[in-house]
C-alpha positions, 0 to 999 in steps of 0.5 A: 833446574835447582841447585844442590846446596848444603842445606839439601844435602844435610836434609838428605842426610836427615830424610836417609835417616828418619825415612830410612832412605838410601842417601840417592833416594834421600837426596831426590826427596829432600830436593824436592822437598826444599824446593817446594815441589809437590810431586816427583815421577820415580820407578825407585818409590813406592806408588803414590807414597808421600814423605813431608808433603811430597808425592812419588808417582810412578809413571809405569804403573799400570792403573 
């Protein structure tokens, strides 16, 4: 688990802005992003995208 702290919001705030995310979107990512986890499994992201060195997988996603 990790903790949503206020350096993780203002770099969600940062990542809806540049990325042109949804800020609930933005905020997956930029947890993500400062905890230093590399890869993230969402139906909501595009297949393998990858903002800043994270990678988006969607586990339904027929091969």
């Amino acid at each position: 688990m990790v903790e949503l702290t206020s350096l993780v919001v203002l770099e969600a705030v940062r990542g809806a802005r540049d990325h042109h995310l949804s800020y609930w979107d933005s905020l997956v990512w930029a947890t993500a992003k400062m905890n230093q986890v590399p890869a993230v499994l969402s139906d909501v992201f595009s297949h393998n995208s990858v903002i800043e060195g994270v990678r988006f997988t969607n586990p339904f996603k027929r091969k």
